[in-house]
C-alpha positions in Angstrom: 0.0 0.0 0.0 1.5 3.3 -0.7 3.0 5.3 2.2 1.5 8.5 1.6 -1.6 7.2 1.5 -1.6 5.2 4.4 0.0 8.1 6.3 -3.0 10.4 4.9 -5.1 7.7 6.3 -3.9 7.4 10.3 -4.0 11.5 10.1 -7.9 11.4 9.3 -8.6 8.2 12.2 -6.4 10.8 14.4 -8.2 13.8 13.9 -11.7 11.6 14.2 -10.4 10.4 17.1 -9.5 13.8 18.8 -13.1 15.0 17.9 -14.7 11.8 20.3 -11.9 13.1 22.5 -13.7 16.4 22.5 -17.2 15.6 23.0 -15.9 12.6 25.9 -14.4 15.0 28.1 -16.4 18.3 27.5 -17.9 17.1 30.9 -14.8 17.4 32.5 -15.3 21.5 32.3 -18.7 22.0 32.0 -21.0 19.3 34.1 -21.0 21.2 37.3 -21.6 24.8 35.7 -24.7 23.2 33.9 -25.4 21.2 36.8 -25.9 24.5 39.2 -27.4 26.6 36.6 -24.3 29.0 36.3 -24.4 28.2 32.7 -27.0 27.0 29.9 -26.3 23.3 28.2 -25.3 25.0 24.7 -23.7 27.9 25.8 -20.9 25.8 28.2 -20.3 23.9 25.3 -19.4 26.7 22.6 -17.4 28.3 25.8 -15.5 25.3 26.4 -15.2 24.6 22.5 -13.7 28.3 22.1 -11.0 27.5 25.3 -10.3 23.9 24.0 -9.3 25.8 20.8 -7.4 28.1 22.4 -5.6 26.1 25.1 -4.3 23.6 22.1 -1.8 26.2 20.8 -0.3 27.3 24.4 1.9 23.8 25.0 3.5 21.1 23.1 5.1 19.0 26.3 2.4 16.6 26.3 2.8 16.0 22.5 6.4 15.4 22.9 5.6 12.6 25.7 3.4 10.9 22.8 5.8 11.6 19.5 8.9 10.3 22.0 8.3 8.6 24.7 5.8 6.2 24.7 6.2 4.5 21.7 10.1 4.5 20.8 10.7 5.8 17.4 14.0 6.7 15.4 17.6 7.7 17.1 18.2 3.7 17.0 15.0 3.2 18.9 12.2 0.7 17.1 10.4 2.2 14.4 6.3 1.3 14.5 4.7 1.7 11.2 1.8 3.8 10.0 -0.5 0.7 9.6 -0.1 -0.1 13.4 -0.4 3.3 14.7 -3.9 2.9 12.2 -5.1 -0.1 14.2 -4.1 1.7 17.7 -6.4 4.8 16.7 -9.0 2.2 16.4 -8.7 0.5 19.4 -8.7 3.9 21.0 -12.1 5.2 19.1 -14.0 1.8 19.8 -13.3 2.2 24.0 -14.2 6.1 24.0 -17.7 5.3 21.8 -18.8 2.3 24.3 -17.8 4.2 27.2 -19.5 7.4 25.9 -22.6 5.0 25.0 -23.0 3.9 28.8 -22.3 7.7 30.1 -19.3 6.6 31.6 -16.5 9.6 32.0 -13.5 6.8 31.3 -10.0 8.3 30.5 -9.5 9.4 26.2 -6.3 9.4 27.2 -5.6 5.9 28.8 -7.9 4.5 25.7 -5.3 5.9 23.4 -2.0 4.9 24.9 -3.7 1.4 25.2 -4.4 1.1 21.6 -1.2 2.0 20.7 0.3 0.1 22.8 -1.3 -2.8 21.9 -0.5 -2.6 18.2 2.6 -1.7 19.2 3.5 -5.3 20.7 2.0 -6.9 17.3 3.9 -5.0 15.0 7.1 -4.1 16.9 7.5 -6.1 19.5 8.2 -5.4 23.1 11.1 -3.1 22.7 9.0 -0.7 20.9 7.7 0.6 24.2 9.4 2.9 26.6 8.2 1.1 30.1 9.7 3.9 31.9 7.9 6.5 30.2 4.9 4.7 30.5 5.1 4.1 34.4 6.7 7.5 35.1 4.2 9.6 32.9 1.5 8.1 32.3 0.5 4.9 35.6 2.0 6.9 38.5 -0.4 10.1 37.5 -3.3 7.9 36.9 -2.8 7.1 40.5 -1.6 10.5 41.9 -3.6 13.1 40.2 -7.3 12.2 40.9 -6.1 11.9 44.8 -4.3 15.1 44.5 -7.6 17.1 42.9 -10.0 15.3 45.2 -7.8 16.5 47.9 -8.2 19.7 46.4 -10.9 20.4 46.1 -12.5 18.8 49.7 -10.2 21.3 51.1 -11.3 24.1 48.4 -14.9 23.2 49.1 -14.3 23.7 53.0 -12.7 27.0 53.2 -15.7 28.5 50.4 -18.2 27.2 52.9 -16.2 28.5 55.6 -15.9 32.2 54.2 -19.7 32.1 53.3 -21.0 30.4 56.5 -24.0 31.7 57.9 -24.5 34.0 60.7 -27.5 35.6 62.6 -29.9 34.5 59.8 -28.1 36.8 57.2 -28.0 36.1 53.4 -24.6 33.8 53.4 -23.3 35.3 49.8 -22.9 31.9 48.4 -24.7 33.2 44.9 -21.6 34.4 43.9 -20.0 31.0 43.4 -22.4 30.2 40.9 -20.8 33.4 38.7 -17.2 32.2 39.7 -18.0 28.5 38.1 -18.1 30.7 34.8 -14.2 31.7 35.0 -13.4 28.2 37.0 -15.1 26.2 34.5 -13.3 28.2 31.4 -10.2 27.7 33.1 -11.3 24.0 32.9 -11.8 24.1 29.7 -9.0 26.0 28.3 -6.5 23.5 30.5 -8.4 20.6 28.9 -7.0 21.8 25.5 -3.3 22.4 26.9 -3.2 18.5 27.8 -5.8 16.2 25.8 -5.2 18.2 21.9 -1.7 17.7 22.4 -2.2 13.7 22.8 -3.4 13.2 18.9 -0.4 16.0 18.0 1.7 13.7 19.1 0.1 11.0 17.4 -0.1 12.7 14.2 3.9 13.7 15.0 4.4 9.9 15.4 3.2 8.5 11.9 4.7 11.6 10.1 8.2 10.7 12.0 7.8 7.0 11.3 7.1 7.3 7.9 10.4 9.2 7.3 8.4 12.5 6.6 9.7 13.9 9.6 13.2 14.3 11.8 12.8 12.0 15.3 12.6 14.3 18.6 11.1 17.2 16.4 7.6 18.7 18.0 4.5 19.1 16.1 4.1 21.2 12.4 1.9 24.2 13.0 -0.5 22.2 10.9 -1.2 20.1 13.0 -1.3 21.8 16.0 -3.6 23.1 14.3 -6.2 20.9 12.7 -6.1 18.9 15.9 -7.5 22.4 18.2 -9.9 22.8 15.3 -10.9 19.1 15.6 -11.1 18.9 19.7 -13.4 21.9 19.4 -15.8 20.5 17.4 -16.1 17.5 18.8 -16.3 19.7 22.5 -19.1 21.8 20.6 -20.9 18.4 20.1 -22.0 17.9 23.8 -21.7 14.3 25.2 -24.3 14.8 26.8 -24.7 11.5 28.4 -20.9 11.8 30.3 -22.5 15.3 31.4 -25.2 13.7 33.2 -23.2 11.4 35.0 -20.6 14.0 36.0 -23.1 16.5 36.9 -25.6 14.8 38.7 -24.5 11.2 39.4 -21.7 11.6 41.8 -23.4 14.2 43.9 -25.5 17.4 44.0 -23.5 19.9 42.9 -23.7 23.5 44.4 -22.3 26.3 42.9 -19.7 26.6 45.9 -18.9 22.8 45.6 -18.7 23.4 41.4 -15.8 26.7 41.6 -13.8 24.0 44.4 -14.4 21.2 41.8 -13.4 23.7 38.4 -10.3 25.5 40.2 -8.7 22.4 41.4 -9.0 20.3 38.2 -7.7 23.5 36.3 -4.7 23.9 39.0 -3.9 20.2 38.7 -4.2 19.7 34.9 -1.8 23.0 33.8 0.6 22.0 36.1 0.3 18.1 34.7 0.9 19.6 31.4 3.6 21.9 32.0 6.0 18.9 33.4 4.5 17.0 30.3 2.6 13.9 31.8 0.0 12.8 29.5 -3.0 12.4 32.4 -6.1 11.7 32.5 -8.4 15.1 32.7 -11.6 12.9 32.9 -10.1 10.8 36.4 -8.9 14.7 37.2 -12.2 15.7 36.8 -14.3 13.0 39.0 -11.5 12.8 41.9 -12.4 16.8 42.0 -16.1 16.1 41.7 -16.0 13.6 44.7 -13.6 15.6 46.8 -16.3 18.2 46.5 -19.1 16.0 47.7 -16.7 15.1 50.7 -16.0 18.9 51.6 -19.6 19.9 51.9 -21.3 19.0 55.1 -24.8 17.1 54.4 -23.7 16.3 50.7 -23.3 12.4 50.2 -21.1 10.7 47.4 -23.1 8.0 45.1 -20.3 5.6 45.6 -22.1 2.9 43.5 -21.6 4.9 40.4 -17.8 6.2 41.8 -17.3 2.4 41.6 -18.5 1.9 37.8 -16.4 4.9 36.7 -13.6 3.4 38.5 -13.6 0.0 37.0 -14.2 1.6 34.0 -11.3 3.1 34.4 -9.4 0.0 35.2 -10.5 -1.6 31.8 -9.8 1.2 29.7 -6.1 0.9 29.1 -6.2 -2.9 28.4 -9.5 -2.8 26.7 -8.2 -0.6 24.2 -5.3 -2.6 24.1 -6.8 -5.7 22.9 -8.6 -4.0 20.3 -5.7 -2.5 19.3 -3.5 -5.5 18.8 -6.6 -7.4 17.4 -6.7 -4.3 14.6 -3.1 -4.5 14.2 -3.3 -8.8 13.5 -5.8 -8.0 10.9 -3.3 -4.8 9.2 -0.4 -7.8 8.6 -2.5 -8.9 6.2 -1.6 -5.6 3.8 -3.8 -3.5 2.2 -6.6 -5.9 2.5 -6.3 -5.8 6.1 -6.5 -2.0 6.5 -9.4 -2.3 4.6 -11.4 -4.5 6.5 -9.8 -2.4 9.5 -12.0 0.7 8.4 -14.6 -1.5 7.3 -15.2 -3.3 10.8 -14.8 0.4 12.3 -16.8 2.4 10.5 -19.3 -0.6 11.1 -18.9 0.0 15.1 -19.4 3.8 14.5 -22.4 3.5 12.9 -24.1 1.0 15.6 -23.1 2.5 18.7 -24.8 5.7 17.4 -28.0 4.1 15.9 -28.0 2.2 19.2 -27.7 5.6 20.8 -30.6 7.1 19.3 -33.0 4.9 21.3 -31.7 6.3 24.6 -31.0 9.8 23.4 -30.0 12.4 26.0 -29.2 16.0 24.0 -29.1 19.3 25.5 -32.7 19.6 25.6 -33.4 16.9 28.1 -30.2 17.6 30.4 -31.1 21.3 30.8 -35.0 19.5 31.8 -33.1 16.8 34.3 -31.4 20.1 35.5 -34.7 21.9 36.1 -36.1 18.9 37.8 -33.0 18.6 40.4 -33.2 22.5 40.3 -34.2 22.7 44.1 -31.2 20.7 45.3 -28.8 23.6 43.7 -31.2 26.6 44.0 -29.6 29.2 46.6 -32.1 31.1 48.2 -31.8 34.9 49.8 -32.1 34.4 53.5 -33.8 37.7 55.3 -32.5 39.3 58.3 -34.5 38.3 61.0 -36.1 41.5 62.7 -35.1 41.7 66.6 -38.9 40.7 68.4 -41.0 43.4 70.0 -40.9 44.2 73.5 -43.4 42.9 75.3 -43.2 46.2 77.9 -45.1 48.7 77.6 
């Protein structure tokens, strides 16, 4: 099969890939700003879509973890081919679609280092991947960085209560949170596209070094910087609306002073992950700050039975993707028949999952009405200062 085509090939899967990368995480910013009211369904989307945009031309660490550290390439390290990074993207897109499907906020991230991986043993071997690299940047903040935000953002979410605390029957100020979540969620949003843009850069930066079209241990081409912003941003613009549900309703009630805790912490935790380059997870970010929220606020209670399903979910999604990686990379040794039947099988899976989808449909429409319905738990309400009583004297 010619090169160029196969390169032009594993640059599209990419870019499709960073668009369900988009609308998987856009919960990550914007399910406790929709969740308290602070902002409407469609407008935190085309917020977040603008920051995502924005926040994938402001770092290139993370790419460079992907492009040259992960996956060894050039400089007398292993060379993986096009074709397998090809069948990794797929494995990668499968995991994010049935996790999105089920409404489960599971790692983009983890799902593409797994598929890549995974073709990486079939079609290079073991020595193709950089262990160290792996357990240093990608497993030891996987365990860290959900602890360290949930952490966070309890204590965040018990010092705003403590500022705002109620005295003498006097309105506490909380209201204000709720116009906070605006800049706390941006922030989100806009760190979101520093880290998780940056992942298919470095994919893209992969395939163009491995097919000779590029040096080894060069960063990303503007284009693609680029195309991969514009593609994250769509695919934020797009909702996942299910993953917003769960985020911003299933783990707990989120109030607004819970929600700025929550957004500042996984903002604070992901810019500084992506300025020392490790490629985490924002979603596990995300739901460690979410939970460390519910902890912080007195009379709030955790649903740990769905804590548990995100968790395990997270626990498949780097092998799961795996597998369906190396399976996808088994089928590409059979040539150019093999891609083929690659994309067939693929695009088949697409194409179900969202059929399937449509019988279960949540859109912006009916989150903003599951919103309205738990509208009470969030609502803050003025408290009036109670007048001193009468005396009784005459």
């Amino acid at each position: 099969m010619d090169l160029t085509l196969i390169v032009v090939l594993v640059i599209a899967l990419a870019l499709f890939f960073d668009f369900t990368n988009g609308f998987h995480d856009t919960a990550n910013a914007m399910a406790t700003p929709i969740a308290t009211g602070a902002l409407k369904p469609k407008v935190a989307v085309a917020l977040a879509a603008v920051l995502n945009l924005v926040g994938a031309f402001l770092s290139t660490e993370v790419s460079k973890t992907i492009s040259g550290g992960i996956i060894r390439e050039g400089g007398g390290g292993v060379q993986i081919t096009p074709e397998f990074i090809f069948a990794g993207l797929i494995g990668a897109i499968v995991w994010n679609l049935v996790t999105w499907f089920f409404g489960l906020p599971s790692s983009s991230s983890h799902a593409l280092f797994g598929g890549l991986i995974g073709a990486a043993l079939v079609g290079a071997g073991v020595g193709a991947i950089d262990f160290g690299v792996v357990a240093s940047k990608v497993l030891l903040p996987a365990l860290f960085a959900p602890l360290i935000a949930g952490l966070t953002a309890f204590t965040a979410t018990r010092i705003a209560y403590a500022i705002t605390r109620r005295h003498d029957g006097r309105p506490d100020g909380r209201g204000v949170y709720r116009y906070g979540q605006i800049f706390s969620s941006s922030l989100v949003a806009l760190a979101h596209g520093t880290n998780d843009a940056q992942k298919t850069m470095g994919v893209i930066t992969l395939t163009l070094i491995a097919a000779g079209m590029q040096e080894a241990g060069e960063g990303p081409q503007f284009w693609v910087v680029a195309s991969c912003a514009v593609a994250i941003a769509i695919g934020t613009y797009s909702g996942g609306w299910r993953i917003i549900l769960t985020m911003g309703t299933g783990l707990t009630s989120v109030k607004p002073a819970q929600g700025f805790a929550a957004e500042t912490s996984t903002a604070a935790t992901i810019l500084a992950s992506s300025h020392l380059g490790f490629a985490l997870s924002t979603t596990q970010v995300a739901s460690g700050s979410v939970i460390g929220s519910g902890l912080g606020r007195r009379g709030s209670s955790v649903r740990w039975a769905t804590a548990r399903r995100i968790v395990v979910g997270w626990l498949f999604t780097l092998p799961a993707a795996g597998v369906v990686g190396a399976l996808a990379a088994f089928i590409t040794q059979l040539g150019f028949v093999g891609i083929v039947i690659d994309a067939i099988l693929g695009l088949a899976f697409i194409v179900a999952i969202f059929v399937l989808s449509r019988n279960d449909r949540v859109d912006s429409a009916s989150l903003e009405k599951e919103v309205n319905a738990a509208g009470q738990m969030v609502k803050i309400k003025k408290v009036k200062p109670k007048k001193p009583p009468r005396s009784q004297t005459a």
